[in-house]
N, C-alpha and C positions, 0 to 999 in steps of 0.2 A: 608250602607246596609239597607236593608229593609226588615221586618217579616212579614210574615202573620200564624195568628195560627186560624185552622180554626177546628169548632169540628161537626166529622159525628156522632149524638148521635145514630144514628143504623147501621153504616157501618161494615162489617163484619173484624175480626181482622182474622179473621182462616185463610183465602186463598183458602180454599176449595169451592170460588164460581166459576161460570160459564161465561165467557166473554161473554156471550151473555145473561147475568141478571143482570145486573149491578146494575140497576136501584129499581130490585123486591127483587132476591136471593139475593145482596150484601148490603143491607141495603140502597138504594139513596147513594151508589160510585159514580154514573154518577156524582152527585153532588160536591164531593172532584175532580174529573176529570175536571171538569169543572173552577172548580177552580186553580187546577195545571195549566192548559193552559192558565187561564186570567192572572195568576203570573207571568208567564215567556213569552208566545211569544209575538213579535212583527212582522212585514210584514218581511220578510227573515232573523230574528234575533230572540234570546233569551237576555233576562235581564238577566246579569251577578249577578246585584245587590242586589239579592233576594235569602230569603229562605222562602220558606212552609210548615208549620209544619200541618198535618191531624193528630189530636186527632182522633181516631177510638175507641168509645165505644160499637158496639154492639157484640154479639156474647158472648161465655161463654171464650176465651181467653182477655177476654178486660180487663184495655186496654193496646194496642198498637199506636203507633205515628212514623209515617211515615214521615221523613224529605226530602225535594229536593231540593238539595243548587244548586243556578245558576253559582256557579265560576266553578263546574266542572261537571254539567249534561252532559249525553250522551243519546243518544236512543229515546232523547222525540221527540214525533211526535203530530201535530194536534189534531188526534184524539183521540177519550175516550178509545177506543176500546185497543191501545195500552200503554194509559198511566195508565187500570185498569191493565194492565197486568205488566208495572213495580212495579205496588204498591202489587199486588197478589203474584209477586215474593220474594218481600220485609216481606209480612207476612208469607211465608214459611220459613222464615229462622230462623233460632232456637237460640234464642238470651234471654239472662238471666236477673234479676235486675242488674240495675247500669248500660247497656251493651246496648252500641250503633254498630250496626254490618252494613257495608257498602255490601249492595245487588247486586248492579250496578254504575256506576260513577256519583257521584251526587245524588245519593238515599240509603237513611240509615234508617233502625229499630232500635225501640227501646220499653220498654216496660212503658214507662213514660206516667202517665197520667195527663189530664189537669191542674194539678195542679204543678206538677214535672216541664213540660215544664214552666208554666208561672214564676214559681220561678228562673228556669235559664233563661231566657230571661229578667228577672227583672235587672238583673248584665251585662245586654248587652246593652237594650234601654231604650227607652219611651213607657208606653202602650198608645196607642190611641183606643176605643171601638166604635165600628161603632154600631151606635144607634139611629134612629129616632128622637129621644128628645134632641139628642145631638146641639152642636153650628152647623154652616150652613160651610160647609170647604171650601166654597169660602172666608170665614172671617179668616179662621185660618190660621195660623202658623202652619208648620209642623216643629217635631224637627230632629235633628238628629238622625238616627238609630231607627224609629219606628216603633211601634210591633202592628200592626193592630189586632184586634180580635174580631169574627166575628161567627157567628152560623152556621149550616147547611141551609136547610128550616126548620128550628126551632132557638129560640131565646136560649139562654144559660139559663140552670137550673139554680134554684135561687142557690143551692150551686156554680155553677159554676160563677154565676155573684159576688156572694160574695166572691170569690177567688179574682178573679179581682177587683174587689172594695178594697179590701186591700191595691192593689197599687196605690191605688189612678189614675188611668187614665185621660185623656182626654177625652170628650165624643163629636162625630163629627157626624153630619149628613149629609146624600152624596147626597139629594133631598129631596123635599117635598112628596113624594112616595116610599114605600118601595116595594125592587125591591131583584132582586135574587143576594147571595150572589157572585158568579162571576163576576156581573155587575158591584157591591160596587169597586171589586178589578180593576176592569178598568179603574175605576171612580178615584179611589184614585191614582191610577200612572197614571192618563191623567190630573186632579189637579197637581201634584208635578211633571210633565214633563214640565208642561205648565210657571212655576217658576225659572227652570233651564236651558230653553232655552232663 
């Protein structure tokens, strides 16, 4: 399996945005959208092998964390448009501490914040931190079950990198150019496709 935790440091946790402000009203969703869909499709197929966790901090409900597992997604489509709309479904639903609540098949709320997620995902993989400075991932070694983790268009707050640094990660850099987070996630399953075939 394979993680991706990716954190919208202004994405709106309420659900009370607009599908047509994804971008403005929703904190840069488009952004988490865009990322759902590098994670999962492929040309007339979805990766079964994956989950995506969206940290969502903005808004006065944050936060929230929005998980899409690929063994039993449904409904996802291409575009943004419909995939802000399962994640907007997802933050209406009324879900408590400790309490992961399944919104649609393959998309579950929760009220865990970045630091929640990275401590259970600690007891599942390996973090890997996609990081400019990092080694070159044509040279590395990917391990088993790893938990890529990754910014918005923004870099992770120093608390939030020192969360992760706790666990000691791997640190991999996916070009000599820093590029949009979507891109990373393409980058990183077209490296580890490219291994397995």
């Amino acid at each position: 399996m394979k993680y991706f935790v990716i954190t919208g440091h202004k994405a709106s946790t309420s659900g009370d945005f607009k599908l047509d402000d994804i971008s403005g009203g929703a904190g840069r969703l488009d952004i988490m959208c865009r990322c759902i869909n590098s994670g999962f499709f492929l040309s007339h197929d979805l990766r079964k092998d994956v989950q995506v966790y969206l940290v969502l901090e903005g808004g006065n409900d944050a936060p929230k964390t929005v998980r899409f597992s690929g063994e039993d997604i449904r409904y996802l489509n291409p575009d943004e448009r419909s995939t802000s709309s399962l994640i907007r479904n997802a933050l209406l639903k009324k879900v408590s501490i400790d309490e992961e609540v399944k919104s649609s098949p393959g998309v579950y709320v929760s009220r865990m914040s970045f630091e929640k997620v990275i401590n259970k995902l600690s007891e599942i993989g390996s973090f890997v931190y996609l990081k400019e400075d990092g080694e070159d991932c044509r040279a590395y070694e990917f391990p088993e079950n790893p938990v890529f983790v990754l910014g918005d268009n923004r870099d992770l707050t120093d608390e939030e990198e020192n969360i992760l640094l706790e666990k000691n990660p791997e640190k991999i850099s996916i070009g000599p150019r820093s590029l949009h987070a979507d891109h990373c996630i393409i980058i990183v399953h077209n490296e580890m496709d490219r291994r397995c075939s």
